[in-house]
mmCIF file as Biopython writes it, N, C-alpha, C and O atoms, coordinates in Angstrom:
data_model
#
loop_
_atom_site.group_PDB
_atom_site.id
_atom_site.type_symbol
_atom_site.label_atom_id
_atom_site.label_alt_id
_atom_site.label_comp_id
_atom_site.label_asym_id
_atom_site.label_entity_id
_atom_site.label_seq_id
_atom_site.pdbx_PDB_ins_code
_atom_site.Cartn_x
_atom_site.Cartn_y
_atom_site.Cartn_z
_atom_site.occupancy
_atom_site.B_iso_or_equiv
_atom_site.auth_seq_id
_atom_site.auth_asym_id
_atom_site.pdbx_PDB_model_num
ATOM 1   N N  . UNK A ? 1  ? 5.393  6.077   15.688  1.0 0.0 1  A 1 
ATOM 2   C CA . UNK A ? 1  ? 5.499  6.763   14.428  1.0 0.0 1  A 1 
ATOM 3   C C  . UNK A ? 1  ? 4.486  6.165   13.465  1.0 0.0 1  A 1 
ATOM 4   O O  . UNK A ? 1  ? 4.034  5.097   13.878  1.0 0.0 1  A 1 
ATOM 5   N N  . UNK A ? 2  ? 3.932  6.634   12.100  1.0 0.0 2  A 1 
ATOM 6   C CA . UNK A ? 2  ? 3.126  6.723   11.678  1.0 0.0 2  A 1 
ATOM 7   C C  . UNK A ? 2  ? 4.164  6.121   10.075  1.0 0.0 2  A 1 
ATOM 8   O O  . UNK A ? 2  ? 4.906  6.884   9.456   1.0 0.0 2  A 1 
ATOM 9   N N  . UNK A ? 3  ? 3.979  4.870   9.764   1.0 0.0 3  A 1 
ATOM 10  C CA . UNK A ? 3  ? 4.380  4.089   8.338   1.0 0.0 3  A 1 
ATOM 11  C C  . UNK A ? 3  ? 3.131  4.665   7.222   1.0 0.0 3  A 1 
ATOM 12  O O  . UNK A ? 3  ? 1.938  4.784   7.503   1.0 0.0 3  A 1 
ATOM 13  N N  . UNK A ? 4  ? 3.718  4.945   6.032   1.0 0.0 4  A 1 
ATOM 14  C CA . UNK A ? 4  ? 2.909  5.071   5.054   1.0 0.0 4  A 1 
ATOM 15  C C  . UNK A ? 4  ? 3.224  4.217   3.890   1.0 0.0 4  A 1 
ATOM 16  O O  . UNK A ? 4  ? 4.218  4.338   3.173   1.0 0.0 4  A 1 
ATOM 17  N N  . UNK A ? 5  ? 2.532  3.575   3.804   1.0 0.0 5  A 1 
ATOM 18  C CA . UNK A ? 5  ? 3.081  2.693   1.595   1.0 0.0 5  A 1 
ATOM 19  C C  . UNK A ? 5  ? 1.624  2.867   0.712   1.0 0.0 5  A 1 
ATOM 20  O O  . UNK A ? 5  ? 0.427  2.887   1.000   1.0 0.0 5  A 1 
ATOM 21  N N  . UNK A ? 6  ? 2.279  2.960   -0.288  1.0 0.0 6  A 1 
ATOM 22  C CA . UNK A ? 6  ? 1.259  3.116   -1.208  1.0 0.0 6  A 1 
ATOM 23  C C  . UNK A ? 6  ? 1.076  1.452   -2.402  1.0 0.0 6  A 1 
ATOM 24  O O  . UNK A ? 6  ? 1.805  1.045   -3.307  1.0 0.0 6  A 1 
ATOM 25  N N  . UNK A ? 7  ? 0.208  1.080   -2.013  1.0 0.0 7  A 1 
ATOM 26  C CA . UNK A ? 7  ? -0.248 -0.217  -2.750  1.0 0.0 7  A 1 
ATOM 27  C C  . UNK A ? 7  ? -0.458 -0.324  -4.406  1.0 0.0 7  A 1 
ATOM 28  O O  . UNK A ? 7  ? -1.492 0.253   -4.743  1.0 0.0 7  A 1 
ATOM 29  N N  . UNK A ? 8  ? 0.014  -0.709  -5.124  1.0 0.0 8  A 1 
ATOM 30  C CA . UNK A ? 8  ? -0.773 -1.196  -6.253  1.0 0.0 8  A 1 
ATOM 31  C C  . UNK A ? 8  ? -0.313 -2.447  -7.020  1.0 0.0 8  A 1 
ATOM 32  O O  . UNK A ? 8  ? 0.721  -3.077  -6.802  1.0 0.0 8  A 1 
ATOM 33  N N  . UNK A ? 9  ? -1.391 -2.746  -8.097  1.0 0.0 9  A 1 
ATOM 34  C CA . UNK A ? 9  ? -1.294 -4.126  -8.725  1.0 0.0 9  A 1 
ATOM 35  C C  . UNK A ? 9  ? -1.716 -3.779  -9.844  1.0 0.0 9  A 1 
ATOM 36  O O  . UNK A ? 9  ? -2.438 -2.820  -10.115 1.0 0.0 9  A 1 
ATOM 37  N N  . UNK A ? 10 ? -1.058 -4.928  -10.847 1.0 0.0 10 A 1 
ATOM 38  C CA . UNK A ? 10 ? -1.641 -5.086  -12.181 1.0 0.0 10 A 1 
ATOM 39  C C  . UNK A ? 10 ? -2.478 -5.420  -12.686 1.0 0.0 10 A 1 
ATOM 40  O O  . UNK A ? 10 ? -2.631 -5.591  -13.895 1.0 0.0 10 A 1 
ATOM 41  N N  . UNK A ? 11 ? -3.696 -5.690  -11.225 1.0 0.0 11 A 1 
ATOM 42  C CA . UNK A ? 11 ? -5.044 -5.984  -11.869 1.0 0.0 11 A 1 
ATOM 43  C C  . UNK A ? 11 ? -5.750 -6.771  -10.724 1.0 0.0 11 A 1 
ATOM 44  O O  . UNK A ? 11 ? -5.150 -7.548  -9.980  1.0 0.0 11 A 1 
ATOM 45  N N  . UNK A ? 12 ? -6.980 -6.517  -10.660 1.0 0.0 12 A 1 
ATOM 46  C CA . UNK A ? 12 ? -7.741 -6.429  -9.474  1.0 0.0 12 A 1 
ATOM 47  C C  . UNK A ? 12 ? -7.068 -7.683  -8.364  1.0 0.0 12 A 1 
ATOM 48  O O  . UNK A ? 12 ? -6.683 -7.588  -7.199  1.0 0.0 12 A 1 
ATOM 49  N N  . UNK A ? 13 ? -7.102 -8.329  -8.885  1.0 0.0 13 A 1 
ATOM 50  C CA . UNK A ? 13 ? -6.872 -10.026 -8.265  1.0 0.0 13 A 1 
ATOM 51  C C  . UNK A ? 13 ? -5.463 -9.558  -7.335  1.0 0.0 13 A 1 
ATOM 52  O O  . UNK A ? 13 ? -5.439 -9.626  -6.106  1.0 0.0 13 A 1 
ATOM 53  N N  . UNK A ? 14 ? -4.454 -9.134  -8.077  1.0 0.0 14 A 1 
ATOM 54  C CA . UNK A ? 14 ? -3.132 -9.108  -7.510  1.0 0.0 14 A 1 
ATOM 55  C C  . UNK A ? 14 ? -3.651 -7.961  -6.364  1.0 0.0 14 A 1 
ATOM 56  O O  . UNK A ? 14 ? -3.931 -8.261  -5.203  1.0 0.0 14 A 1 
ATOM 57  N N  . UNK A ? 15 ? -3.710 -6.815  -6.832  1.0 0.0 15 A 1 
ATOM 58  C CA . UNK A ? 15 ? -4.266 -5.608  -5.806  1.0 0.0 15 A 1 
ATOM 59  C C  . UNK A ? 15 ? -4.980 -5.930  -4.459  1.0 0.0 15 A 1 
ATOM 60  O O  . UNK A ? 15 ? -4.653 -5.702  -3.294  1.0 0.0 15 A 1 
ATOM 61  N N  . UNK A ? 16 ? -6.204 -6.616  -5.084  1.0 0.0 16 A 1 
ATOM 62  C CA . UNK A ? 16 ? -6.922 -6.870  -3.460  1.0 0.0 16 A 1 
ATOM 63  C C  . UNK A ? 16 ? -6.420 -7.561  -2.529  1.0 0.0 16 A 1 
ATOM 64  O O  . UNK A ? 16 ? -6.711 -7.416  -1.342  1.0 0.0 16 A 1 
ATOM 65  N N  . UNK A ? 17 ? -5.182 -8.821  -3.219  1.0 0.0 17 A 1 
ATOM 66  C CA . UNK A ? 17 ? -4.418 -9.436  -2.151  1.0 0.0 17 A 1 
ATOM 67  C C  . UNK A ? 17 ? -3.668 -9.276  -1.811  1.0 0.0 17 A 1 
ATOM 68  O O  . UNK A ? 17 ? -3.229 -10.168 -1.085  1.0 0.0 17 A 1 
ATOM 69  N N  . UNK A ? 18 ? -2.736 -7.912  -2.010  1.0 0.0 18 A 1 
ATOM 70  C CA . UNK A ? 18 ? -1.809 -6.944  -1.580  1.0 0.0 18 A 1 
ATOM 71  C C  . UNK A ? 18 ? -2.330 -6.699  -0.661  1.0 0.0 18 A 1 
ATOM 72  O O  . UNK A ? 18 ? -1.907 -7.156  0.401   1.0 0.0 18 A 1 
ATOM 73  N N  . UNK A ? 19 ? -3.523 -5.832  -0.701  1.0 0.0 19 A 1 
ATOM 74  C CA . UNK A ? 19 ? -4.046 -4.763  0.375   1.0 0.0 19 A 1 
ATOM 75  C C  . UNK A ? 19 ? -4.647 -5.589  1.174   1.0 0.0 19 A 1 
ATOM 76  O O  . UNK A ? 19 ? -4.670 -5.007  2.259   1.0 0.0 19 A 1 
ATOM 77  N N  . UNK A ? 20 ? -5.437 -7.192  1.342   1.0 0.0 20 A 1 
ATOM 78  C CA . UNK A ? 20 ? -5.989 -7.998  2.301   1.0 0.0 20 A 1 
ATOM 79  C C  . UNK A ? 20 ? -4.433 -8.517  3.049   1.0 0.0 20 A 1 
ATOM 80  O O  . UNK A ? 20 ? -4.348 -8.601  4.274   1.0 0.0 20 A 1 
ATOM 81  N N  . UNK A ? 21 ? -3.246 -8.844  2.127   1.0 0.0 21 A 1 
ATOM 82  C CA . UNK A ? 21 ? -2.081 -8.966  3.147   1.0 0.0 21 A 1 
ATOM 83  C C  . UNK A ? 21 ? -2.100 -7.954  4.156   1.0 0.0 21 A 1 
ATOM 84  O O  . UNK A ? 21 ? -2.225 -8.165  5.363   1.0 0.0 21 A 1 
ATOM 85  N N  . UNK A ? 22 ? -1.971 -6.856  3.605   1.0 0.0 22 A 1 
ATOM 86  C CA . UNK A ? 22 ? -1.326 -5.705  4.458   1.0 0.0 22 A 1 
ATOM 87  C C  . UNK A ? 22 ? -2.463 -5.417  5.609   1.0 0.0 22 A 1 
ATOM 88  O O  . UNK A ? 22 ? -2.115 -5.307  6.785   1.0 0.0 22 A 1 
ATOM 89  N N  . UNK A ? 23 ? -3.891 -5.295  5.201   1.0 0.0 23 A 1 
ATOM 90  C CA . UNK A ? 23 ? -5.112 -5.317  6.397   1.0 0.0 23 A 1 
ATOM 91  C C  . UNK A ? 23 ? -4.807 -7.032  7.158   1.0 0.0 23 A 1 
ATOM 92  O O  . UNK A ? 23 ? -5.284 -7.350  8.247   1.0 0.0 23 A 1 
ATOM 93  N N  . UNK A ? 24 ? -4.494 -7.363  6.852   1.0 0.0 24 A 1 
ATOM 94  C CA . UNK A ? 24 ? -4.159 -8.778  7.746   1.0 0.0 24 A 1 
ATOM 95  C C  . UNK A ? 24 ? -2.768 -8.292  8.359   1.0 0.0 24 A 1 
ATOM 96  O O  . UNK A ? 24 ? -2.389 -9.075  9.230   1.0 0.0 24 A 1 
ATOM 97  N N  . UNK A ? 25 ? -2.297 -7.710  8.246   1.0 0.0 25 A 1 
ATOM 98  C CA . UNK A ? 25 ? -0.714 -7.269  8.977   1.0 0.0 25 A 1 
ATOM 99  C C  . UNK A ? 25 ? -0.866 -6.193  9.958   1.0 0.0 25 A 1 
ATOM 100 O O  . UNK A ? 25 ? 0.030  -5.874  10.738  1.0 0.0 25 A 1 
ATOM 101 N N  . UNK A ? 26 ? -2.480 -5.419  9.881   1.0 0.0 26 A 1 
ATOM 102 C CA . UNK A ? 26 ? -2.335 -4.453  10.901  1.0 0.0 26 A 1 
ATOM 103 C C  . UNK A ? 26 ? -2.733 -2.696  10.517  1.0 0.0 26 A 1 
ATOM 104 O O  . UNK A ? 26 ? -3.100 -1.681  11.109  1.0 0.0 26 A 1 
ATOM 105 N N  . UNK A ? 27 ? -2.310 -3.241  8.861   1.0 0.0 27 A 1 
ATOM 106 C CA . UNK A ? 27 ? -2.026 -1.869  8.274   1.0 0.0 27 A 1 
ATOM 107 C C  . UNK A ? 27 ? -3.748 -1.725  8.007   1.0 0.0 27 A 1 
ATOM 108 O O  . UNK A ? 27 ? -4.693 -2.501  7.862   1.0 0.0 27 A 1 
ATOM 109 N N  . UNK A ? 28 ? -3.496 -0.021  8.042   1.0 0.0 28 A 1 
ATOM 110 C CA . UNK A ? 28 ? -5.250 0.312   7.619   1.0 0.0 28 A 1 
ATOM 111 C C  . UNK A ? 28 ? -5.071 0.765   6.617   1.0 0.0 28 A 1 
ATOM 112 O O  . UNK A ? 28 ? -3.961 0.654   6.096   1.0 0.0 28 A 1 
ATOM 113 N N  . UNK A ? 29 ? -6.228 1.518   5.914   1.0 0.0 29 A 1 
ATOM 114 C CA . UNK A ? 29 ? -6.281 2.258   4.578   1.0 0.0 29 A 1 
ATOM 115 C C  . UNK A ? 29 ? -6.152 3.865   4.789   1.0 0.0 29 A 1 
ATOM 116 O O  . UNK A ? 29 ? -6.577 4.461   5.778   1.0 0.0 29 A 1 
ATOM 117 N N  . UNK A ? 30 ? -5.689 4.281   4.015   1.0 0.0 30 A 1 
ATOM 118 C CA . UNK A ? 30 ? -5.356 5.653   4.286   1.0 0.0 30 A 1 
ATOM 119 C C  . UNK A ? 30 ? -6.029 6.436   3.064   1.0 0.0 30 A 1 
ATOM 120 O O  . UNK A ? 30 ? -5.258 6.409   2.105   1.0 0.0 30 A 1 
ATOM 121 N N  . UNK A ? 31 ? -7.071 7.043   2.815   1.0 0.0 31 A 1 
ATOM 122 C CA . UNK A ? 31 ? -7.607 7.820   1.615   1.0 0.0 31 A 1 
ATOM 123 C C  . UNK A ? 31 ? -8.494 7.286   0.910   1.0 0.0 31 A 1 
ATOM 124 O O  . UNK A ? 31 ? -8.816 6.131   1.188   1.0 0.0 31 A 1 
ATOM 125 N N  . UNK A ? 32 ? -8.941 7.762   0.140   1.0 0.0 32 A 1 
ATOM 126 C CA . UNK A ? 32 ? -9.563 6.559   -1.156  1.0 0.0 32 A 1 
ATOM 127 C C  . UNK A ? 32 ? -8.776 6.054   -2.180  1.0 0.0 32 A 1 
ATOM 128 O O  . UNK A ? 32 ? -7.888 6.790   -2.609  1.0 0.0 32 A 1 
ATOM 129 N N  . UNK A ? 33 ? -8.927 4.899   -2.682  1.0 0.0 33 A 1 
ATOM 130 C CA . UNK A ? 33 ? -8.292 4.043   -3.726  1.0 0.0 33 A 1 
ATOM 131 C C  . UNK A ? 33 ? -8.164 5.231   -5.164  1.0 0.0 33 A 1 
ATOM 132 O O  . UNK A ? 33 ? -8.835 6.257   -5.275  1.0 0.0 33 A 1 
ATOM 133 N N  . UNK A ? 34 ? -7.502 4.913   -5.788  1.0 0.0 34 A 1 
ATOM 134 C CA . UNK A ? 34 ? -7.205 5.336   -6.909  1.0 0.0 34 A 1 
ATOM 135 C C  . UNK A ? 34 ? -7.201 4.493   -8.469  1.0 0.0 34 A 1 
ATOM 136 O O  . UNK A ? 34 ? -6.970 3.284   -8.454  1.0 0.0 34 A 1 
ATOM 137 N N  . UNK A ? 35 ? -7.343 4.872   -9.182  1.0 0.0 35 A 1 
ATOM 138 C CA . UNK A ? 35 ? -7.307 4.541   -10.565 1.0 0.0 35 A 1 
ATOM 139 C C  . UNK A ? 35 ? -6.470 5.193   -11.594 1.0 0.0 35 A 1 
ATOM 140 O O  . UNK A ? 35 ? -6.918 6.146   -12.231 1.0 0.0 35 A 1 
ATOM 141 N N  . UNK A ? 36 ? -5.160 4.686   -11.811 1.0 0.0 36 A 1 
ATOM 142 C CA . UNK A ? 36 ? -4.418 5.308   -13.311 1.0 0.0 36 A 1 
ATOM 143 C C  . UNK A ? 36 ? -4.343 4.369   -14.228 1.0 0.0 36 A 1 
ATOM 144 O O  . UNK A ? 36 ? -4.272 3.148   -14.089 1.0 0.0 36 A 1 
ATOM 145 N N  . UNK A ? 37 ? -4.372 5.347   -15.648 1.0 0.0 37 A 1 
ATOM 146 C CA . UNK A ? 37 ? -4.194 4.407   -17.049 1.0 0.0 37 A 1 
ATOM 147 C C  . UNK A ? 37 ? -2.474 4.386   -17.194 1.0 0.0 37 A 1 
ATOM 148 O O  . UNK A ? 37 ? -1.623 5.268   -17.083 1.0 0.0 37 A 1 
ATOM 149 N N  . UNK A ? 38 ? -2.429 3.235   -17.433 1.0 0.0 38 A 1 
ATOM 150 C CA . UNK A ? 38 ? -1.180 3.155   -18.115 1.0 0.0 38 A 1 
ATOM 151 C C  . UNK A ? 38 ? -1.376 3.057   -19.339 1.0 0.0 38 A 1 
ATOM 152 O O  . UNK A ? 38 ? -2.143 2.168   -19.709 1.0 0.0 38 A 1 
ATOM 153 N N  . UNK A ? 39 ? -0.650 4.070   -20.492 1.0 0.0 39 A 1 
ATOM 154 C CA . UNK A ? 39 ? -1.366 3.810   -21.637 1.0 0.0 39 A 1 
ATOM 155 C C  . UNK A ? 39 ? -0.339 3.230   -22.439 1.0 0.0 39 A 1 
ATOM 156 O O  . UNK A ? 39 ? -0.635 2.829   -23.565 1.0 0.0 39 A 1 
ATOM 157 N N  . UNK A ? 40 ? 0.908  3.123   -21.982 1.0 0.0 40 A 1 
ATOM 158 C CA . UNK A ? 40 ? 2.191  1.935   -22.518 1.0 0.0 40 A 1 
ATOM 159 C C  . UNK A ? 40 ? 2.050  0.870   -22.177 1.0 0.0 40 A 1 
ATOM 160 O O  . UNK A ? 40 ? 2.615  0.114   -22.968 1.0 0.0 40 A 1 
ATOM 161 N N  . UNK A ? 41 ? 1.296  0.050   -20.914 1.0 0.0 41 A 1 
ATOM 162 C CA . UNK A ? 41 ? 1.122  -1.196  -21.198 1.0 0.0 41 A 1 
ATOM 163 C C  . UNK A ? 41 ? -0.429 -1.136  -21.532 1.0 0.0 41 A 1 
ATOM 164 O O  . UNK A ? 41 ? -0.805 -2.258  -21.870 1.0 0.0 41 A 1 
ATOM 165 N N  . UNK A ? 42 ? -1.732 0.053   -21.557 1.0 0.0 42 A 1 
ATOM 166 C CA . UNK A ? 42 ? -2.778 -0.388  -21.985 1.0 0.0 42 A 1 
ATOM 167 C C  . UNK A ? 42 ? -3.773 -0.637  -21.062 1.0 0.0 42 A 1 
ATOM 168 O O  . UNK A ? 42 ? -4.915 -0.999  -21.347 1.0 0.0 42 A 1 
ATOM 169 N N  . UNK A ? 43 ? -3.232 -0.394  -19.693 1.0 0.0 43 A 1 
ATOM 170 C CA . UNK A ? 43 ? -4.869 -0.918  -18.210 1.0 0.0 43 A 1 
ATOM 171 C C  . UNK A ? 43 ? -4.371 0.207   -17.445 1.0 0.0 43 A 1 
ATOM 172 O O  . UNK A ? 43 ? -3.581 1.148   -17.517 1.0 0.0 43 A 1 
ATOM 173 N N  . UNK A ? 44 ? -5.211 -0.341  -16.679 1.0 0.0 44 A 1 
ATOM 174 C CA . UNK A ? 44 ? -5.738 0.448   -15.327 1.0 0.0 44 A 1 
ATOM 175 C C  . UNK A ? 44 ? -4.886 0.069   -14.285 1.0 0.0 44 A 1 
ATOM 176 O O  . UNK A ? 44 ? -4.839 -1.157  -14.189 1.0 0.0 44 A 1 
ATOM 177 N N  . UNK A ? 45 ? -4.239 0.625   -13.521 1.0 0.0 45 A 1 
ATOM 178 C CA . UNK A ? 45 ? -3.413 0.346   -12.132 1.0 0.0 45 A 1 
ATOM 179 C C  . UNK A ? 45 ? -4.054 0.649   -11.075 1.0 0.0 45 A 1 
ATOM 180 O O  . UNK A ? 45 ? -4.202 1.830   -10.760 1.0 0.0 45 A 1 
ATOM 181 N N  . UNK A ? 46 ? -4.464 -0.192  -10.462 1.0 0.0 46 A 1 
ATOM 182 C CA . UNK A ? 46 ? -5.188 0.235   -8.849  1.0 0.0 46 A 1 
ATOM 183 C C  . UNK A ? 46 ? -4.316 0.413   -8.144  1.0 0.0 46 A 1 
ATOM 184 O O  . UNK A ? 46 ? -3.269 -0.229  -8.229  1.0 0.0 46 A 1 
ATOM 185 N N  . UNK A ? 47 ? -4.582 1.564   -7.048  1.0 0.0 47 A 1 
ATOM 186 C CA . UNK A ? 47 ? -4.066 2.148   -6.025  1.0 0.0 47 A 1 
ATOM 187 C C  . UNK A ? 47 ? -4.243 2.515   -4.768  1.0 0.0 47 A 1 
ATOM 188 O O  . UNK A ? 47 ? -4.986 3.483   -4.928  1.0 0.0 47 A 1 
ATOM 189 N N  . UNK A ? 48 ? -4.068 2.410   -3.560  1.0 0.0 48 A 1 
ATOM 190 C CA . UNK A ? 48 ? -4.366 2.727   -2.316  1.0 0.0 48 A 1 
ATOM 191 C C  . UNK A ? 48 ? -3.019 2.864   -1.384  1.0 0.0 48 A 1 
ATOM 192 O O  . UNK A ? 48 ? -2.032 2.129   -1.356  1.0 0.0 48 A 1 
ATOM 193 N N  . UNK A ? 49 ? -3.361 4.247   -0.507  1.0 0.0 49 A 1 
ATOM 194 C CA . UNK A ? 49 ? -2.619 4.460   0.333   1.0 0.0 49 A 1 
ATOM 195 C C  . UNK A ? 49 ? -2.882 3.653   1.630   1.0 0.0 49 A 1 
ATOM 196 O O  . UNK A ? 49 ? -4.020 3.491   2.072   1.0 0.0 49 A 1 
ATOM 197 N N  . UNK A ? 50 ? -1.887 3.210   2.149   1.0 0.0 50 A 1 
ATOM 198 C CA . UNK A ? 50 ? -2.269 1.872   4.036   1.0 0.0 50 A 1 
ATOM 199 C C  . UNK A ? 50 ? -0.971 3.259   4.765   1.0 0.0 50 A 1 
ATOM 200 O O  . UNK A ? 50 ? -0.141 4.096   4.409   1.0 0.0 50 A 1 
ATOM 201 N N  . UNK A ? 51 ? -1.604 2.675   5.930   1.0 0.0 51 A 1 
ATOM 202 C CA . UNK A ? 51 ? -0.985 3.772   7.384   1.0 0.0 51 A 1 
ATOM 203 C C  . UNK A ? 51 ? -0.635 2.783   8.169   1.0 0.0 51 A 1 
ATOM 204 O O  . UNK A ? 51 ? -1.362 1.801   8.021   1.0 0.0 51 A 1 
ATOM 205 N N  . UNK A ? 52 ? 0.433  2.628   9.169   1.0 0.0 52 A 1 
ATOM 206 C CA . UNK A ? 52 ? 0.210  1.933   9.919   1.0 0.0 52 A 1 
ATOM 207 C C  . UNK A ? 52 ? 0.725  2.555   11.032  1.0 0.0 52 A 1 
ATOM 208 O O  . UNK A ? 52 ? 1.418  3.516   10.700  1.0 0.0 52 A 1 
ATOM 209 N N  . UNK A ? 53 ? 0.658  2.377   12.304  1.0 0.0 53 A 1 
ATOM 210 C CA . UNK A ? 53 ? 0.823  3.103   14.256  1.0 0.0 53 A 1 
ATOM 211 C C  . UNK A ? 53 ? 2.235  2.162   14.406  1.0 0.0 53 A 1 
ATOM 212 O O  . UNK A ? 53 ? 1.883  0.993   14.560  1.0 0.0 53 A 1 
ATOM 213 N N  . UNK A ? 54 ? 3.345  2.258   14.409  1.0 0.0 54 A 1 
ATOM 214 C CA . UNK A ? 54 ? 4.452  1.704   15.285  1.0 0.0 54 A 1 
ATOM 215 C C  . UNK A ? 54 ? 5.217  1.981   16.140  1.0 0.0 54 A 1 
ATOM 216 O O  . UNK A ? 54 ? 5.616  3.125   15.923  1.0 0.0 54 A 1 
ATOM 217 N N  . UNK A ? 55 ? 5.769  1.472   17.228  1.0 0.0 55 A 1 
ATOM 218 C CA . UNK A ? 55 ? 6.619  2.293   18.400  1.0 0.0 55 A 1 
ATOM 219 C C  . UNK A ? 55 ? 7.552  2.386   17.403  1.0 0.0 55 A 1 
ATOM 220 O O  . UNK A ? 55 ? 7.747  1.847   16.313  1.0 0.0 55 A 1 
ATOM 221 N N  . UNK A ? 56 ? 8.239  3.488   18.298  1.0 0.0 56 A 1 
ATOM 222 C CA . UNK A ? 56 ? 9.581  4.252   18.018  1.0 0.0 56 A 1 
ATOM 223 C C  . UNK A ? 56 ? 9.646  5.488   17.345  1.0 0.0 56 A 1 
ATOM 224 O O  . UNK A ? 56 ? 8.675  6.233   17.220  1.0 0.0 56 A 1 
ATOM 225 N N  . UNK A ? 57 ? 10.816 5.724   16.894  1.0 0.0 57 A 1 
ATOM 226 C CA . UNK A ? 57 ? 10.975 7.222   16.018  1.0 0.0 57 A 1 
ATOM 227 C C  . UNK A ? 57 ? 11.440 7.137   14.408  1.0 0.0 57 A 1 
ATOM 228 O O  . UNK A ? 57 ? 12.112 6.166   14.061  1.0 0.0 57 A 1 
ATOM 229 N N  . UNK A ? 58 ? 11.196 7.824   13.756  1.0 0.0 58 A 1 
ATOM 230 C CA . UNK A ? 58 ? 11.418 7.243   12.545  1.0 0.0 58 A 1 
ATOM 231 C C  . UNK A ? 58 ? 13.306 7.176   12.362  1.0 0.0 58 A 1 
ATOM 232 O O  . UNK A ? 58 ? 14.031 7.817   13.122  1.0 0.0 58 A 1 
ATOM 233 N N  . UNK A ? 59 ? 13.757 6.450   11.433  1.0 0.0 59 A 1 
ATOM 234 C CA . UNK A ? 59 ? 15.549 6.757   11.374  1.0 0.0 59 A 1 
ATOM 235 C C  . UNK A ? 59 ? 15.427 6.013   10.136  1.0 0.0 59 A 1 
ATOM 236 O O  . UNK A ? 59 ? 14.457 5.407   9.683   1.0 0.0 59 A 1 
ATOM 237 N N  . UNK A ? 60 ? 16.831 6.208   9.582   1.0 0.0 60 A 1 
ATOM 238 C CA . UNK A ? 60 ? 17.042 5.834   8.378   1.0 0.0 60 A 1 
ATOM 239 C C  . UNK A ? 60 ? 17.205 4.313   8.324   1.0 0.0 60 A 1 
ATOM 240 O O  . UNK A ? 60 ? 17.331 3.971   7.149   1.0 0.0 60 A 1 
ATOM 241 N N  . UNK A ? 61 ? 17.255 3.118   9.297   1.0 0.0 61 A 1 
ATOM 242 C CA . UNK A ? 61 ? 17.129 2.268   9.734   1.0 0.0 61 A 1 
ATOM 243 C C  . UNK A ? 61 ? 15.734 1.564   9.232   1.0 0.0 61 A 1 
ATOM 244 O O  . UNK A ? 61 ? 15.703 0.518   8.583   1.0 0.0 61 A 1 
ATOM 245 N N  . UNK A ? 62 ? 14.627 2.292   9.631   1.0 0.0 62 A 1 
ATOM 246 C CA . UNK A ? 62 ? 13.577 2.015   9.465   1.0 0.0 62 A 1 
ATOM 247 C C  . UNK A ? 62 ? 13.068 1.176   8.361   1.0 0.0 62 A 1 
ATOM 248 O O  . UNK A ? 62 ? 12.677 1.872   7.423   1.0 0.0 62 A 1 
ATOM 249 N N  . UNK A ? 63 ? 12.931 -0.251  8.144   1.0 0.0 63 A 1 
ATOM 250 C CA . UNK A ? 63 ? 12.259 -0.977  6.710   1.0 0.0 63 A 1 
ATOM 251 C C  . UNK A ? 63 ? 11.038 -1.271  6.591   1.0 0.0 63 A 1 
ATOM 252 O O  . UNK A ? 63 ? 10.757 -2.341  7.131   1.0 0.0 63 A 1 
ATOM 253 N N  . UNK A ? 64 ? 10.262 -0.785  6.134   1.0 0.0 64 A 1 
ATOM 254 C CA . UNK A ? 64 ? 8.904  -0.790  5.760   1.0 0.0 64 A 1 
ATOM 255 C C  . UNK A ? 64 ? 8.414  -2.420  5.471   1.0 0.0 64 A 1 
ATOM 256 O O  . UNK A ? 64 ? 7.245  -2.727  5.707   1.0 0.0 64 A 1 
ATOM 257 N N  . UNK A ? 65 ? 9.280  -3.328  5.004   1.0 0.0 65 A 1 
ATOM 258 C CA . UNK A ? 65 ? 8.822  -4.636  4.812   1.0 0.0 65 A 1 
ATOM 259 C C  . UNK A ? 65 ? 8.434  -5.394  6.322   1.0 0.0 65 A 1 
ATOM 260 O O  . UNK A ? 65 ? 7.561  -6.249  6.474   1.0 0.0 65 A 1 
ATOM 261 N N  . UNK A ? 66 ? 9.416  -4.782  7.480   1.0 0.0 66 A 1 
ATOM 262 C CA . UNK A ? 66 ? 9.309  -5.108  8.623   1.0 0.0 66 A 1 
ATOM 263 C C  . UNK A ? 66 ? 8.067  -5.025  9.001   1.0 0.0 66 A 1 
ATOM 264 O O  . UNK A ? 66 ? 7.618  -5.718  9.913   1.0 0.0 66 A 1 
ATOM 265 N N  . UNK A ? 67 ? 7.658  -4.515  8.609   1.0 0.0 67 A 1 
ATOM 266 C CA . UNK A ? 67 ? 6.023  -4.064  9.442   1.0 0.0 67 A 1 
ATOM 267 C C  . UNK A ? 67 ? 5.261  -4.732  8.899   1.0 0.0 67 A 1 
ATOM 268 O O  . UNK A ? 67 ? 4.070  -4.686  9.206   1.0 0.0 67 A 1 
#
């Protein structure tokens, strides 16, 4: 089955070492990165979709941290 999460951080530093965890775990990138304003706290939120390939079938069981 096919895992999807969507990544983001409060600012570059936190973000890239989200997404270098998760490419160190297996997971790939899925799309291009994204950029939203938050205009209640005032920045930019980086964003990226990761995919990842796992045996089995999906069930409500399934925890995404596992992977």
């Amino acid at each position: 089955m096919k895992l999807y999460r969507y990544l983001t951080g409060p600012d570059d530093v936190a973000f890239c070492k989200r997404v270098s965890a998760a490419l160190n775990r297996g997971w790939q990138l899925a799309g291009d990165p994204t950029l939203t304003f938050d205009p209640i706290k005032g920045r930019v939120i980086c964003g990226q979709a990761i995919m990842k390939e796992v045996e089995g079938e999906w069930s409500d069981e399934v925890v995404l941290s596992d992977h």
